[in-house]
N, C-alpha and C positions, 0 to 999 in steps of 0.2 A: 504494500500500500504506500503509494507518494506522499508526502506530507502537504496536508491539504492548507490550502488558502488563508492567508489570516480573515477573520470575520469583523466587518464592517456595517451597521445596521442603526437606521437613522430615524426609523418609525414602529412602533408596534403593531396597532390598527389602521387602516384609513380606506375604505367603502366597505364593500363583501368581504368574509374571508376567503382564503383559497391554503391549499396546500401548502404550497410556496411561504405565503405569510406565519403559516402556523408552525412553520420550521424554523423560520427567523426568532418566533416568540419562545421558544424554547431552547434556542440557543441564548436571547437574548437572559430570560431566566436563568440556566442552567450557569450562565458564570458567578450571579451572587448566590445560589440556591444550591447546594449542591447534591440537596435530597428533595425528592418532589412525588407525593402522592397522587394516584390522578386516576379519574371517575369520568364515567361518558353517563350520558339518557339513551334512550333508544333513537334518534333522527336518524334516519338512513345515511346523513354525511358524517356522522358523530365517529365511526370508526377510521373514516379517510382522515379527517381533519385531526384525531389523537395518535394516530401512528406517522402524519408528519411533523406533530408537536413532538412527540418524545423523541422522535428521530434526532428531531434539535436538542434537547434534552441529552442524551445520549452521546451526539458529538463533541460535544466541549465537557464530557467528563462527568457531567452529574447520572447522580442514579435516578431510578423510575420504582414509586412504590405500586404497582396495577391492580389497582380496586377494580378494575374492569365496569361491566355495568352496572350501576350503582347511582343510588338519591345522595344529593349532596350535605344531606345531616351524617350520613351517616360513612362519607369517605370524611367529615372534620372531625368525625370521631376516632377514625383509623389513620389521622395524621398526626398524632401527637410526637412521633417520632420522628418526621421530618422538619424539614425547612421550611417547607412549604405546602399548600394544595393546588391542585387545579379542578376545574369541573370544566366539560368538553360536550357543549350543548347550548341548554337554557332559552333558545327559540320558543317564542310564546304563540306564533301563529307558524301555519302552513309553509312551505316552500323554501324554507330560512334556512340557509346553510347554517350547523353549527358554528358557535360562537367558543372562545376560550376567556373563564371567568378564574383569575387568579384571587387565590387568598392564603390568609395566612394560616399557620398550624391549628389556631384553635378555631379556624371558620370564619373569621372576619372577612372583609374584604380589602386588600389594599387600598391604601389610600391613595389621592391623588399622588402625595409628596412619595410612596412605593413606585408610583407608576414611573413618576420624571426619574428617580434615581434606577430603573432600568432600563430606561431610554440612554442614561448616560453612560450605563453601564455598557451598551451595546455598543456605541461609537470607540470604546478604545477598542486596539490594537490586538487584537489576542491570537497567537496564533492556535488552531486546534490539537488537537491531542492525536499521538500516535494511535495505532491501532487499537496497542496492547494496553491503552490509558484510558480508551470510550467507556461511557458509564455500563453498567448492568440494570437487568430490569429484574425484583423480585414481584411476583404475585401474590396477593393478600390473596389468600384460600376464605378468610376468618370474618371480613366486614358485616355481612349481614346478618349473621348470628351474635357477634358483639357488641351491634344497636339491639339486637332483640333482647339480648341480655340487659340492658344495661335499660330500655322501657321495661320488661317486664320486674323490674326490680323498685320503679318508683311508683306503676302505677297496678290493679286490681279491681277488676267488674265480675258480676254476678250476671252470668245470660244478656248480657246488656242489649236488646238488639242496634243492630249498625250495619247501614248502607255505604259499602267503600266502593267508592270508582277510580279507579288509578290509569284511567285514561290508556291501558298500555304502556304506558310509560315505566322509567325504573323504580317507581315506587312499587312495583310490581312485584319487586324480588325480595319483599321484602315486610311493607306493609301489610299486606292480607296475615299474612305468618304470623305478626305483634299483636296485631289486634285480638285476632282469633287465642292466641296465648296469654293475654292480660285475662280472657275469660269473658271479650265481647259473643254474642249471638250474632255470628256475620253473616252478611250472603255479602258475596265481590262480585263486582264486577267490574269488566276489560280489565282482570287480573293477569291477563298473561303478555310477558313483553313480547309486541314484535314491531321492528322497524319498519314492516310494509304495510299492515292495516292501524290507521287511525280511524277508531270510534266517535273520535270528539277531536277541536284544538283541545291543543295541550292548554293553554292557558284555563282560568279558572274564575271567568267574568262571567255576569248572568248570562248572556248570549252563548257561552261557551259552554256550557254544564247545564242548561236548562233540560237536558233528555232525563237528570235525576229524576226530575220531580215525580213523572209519570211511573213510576217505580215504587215509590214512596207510599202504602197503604196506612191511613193514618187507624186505621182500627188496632192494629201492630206496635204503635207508640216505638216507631225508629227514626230515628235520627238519618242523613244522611248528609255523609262529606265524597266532595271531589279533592283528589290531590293534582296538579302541576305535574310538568312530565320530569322536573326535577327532584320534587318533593319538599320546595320552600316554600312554597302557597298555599294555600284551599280555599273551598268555598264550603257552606253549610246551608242543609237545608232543615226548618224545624219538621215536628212530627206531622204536620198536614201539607209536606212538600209545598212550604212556602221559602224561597231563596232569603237567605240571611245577609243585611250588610256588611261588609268586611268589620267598618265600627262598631255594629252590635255585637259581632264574634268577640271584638276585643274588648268588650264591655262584659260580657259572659264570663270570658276567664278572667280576668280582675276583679271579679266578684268571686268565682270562686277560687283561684290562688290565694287571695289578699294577698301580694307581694310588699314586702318593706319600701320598696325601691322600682320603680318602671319610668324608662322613658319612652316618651308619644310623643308624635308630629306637634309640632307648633300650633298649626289650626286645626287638629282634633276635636270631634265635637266635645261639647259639656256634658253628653252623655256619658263619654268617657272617664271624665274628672269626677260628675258625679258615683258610676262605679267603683271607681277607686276610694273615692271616700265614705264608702258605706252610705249614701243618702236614698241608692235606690235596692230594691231587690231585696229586701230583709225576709225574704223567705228562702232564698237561699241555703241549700243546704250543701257544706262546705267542710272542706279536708281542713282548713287553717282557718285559724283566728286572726281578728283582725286587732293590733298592736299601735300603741305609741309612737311617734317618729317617725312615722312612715312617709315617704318621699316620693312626689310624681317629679320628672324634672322633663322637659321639653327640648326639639331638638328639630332639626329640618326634616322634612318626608325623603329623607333618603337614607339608602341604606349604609351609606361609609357615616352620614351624621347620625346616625340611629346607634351604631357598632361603638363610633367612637365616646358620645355620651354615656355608651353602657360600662365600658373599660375604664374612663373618667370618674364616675360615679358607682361605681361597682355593684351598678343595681342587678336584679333579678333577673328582671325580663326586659323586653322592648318590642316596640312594634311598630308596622309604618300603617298607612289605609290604605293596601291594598289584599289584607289578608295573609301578611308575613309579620313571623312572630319568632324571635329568639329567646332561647330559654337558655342563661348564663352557666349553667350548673349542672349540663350538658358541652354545650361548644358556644358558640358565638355565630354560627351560620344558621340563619332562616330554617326552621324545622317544624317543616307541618307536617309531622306524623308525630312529633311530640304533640304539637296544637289538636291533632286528632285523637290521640290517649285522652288528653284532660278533656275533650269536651266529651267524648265517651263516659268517661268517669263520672261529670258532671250530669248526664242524662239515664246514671242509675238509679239517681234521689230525687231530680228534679227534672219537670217539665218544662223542656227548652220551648215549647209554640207560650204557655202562659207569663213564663219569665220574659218573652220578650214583648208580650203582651200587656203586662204591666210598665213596661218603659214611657218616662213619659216624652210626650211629644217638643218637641223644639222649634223653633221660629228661626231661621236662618234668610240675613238679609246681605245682599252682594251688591254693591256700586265701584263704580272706577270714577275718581276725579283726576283731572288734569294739573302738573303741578311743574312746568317747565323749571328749568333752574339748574343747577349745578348737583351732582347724586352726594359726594360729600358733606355739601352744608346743608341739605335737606335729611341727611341721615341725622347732620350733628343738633340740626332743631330738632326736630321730633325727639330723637331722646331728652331735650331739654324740658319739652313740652309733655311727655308721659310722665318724664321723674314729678313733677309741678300738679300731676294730680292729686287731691285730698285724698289722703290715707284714710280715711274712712268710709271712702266708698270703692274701695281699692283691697282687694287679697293676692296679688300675683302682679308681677310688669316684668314680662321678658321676651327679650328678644322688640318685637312689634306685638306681642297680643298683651293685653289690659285683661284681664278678671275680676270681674266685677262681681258682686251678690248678688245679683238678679242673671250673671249672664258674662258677655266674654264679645270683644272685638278686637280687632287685627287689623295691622297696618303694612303691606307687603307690595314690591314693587312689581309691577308686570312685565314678564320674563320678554314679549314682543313686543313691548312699548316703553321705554326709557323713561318717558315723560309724563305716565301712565301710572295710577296709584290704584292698586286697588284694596278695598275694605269688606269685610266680612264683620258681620256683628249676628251672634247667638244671642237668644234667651225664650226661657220656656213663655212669657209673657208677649205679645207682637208689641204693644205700644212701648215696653221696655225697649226691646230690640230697635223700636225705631227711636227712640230718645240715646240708646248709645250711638244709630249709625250717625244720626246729626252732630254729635260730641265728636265721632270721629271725625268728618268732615274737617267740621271746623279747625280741629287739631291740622291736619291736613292742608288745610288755606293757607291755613297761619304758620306753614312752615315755606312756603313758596316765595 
């Protein structure tokens, strides 16, 4: 064998992937990484696109741990021993070539400042490794029996019935198996992986899972969940196959977790803040008590701002609104097969269609005002102008949302209009909710 080329590599992604690219990104990794976990979905290009990633992997010396097909709770599980993970998929609609989702040992996700410093890592010099120096590839025999161990150890049901649909997807290999061993009463379905029939998108939006419902015999008192072709989503449907908001989901387990500690999106409804604080749902019946001290803290609807508030503050759990939920105490990566034990759990005691039946209803009000000007001296008022609000009608000021007693608004810029302000103002009352959105406003004017 010649001594190959020194590697030169100036981008990591930029339009589609393609093989070509997925090779660069594994070289690009494999020089600060030199161990790396790595997990496909089922997508028909998932096996092309992880055998040109490790390839890259492979040539500049690092090794490959191969979770093979696999949900990505549960290769962050079986990465504690490397450097790193990957997951080689995560296409939420049709036709989508897979994608490569780097994270770190315990499931996070890299952060942006991971990302630049592999980009810069790929520009030096490096020449590749002899033959006899390329990595090796060990296969994990052991991942999906090690999640199942490791759920069936925190959680326990009685006949519980449950509707799983795993889409085909990799939760396939794995999910049916847990459930059924916690001691749910399951019927599965599209339990079996295969890369050429899809049942459904993968994804796990009403439009995308709505064939559960029809399924769903509410004389049975079963719950049903879809999982994502990854297994960091789901969707839930209560016992009369009526589809559940991602925020009620997450209102559901915070009532019955009680977590010390959770971080949620910024503009999270106040349904959510209300569950956490015990104000609704006091029928609830529940594995944990609810304690002293306990912490909501907020964070961007995204998932590196969601990971890194959780790591920050060392809370519990975290969530974004779209039906992704990390549970700290597990990994750090999105696990809805964890999200699907608790709510299993929770629908041994309780009636998930009356629990959400008794939520109360919310007033949500949306305007955009125009506010030309300069972005830093209208950041720098506005917080002059939130801090200057009377602490008495005031429990919460972070970020841009206000929390109010009666209710909650927000001040956030509009991602296609610079110049563009938009406001959200909650509360269970309408004329509340309009006496804050005019407060806002004003606040608003009066920083332009």
């Amino acid at each position: 064998m010649t001594e190959s080329p020194s590697l030169t590599i100036r981008s990591l992604t930029n339009g589609n992937m393609t093989a070509d690219k997925a090779l660069r990104i594994g070289q690009i990794l494999g020089l600060s990484h030199r161990s790396v976990c790595v997990g496909t979905d089922t997508n028909p290009s998932s096996g092309m696109i992880k055998n040109s990633f490790i390839s890259g992997l492979l040539s500049v010396g690092a090794d490959v741990n191969d979770a093979g097909i696999m949900p990505a709770p549960a290769v962050a599980l079986a990465s504690g021993n490397s450097d790193c993970m990957a997951m080689v998929g995560e296409p939420d609609e049709y036709g989508a070539v897979s994608r490569i989702s780097v994270m770190n040992s315990d499931g996070s996700v890299f952060t942006k400042e991971q990302l630049r410093q592999l980009i810069v890592d790929g520009e030096r010099d490096v020449p590749l490794p002899k033959y006899k120096e390329v990595g090796t590839i060990r296969p994990c025999d052991s991942v999906a029996e090690d999640y199942r161990r490791t759920m069936c150890a925190k959680y326990r049901v009685k006949n519980t019935p449950l509707i799983l649909d795993c889409g085909c997807g990799s939760t396939s290999v794995c999910a049916p198996q847990i459930m059924a061993s916690i001691g749910a009463d399951l019927t599965a379905v599209n339990a079996q992986f295969d890369p050429l029939y899809c049942p459904r998108p993968p994804g796990v939006g009403i439009d995308d899972v709505s064939g559960l419902s029809d399924i769903i015999d509410p004389e049975l008192g079963s719950i049903g969940i879809a999982l994502n072709g990854d297994g960091t989503r789901l969707a839930l449907f209560d016992e009369d196959g009526r589809y559940v908001a991602p925020e009620s989901i997450l209102a559901l387990i915070l009532l019955y977790l009680k977590p010390s500690s959770a971080v949620i999106p910024l503009h999270a409804s106040a349904l959510v803040d209300d569950a956490f604080r015990d104000l609704i749902g006091e029928r609830v019946s529940s594995a944990a008590e609810s304690h002293p001290g306990r912490q909501i803290i907020r964070a961007d609807d995204d998932l590196e701002s969601i990971t890194a508030a959780m790591k920050k503050n060392n809370a519990d759990m975290g969530a974004m609104t779209d039906g992704t939920f990390i549970f700290s105490d597990v990994s750090m990566c999105p696990d809805a097969i964890n999200a699907a034990a608790i709510l299993t759990k929770m629908s041994e005691d309780n009636c998930i269609r009356d629990l959400l039946a008794s939520f109360p209803r919310y007033i949500v009000l949306k305007e955009s005002v125009q506010c030309p000007g300069r972005v830093e001296l209208f950041d720098r008022k506005l917080n002059e102008n939130l801090n200057e609000i009377p602490k008495d009608d005031v429990w919460e000021i972070e970020g841009g949302r206000v929390g109010m007693a009666g209710g909650w608004f927000a001040v956030s810029k509009n991602t296609d209009s610079p110049e563009q302000i938009d406001i959200t103002a909650e509360a269970k009352d309408r004329a509340y909710a309009v006496s804050m959105m005019e407060f806002a406003k004003d606040i608003v004017r009066s920083c332009s």
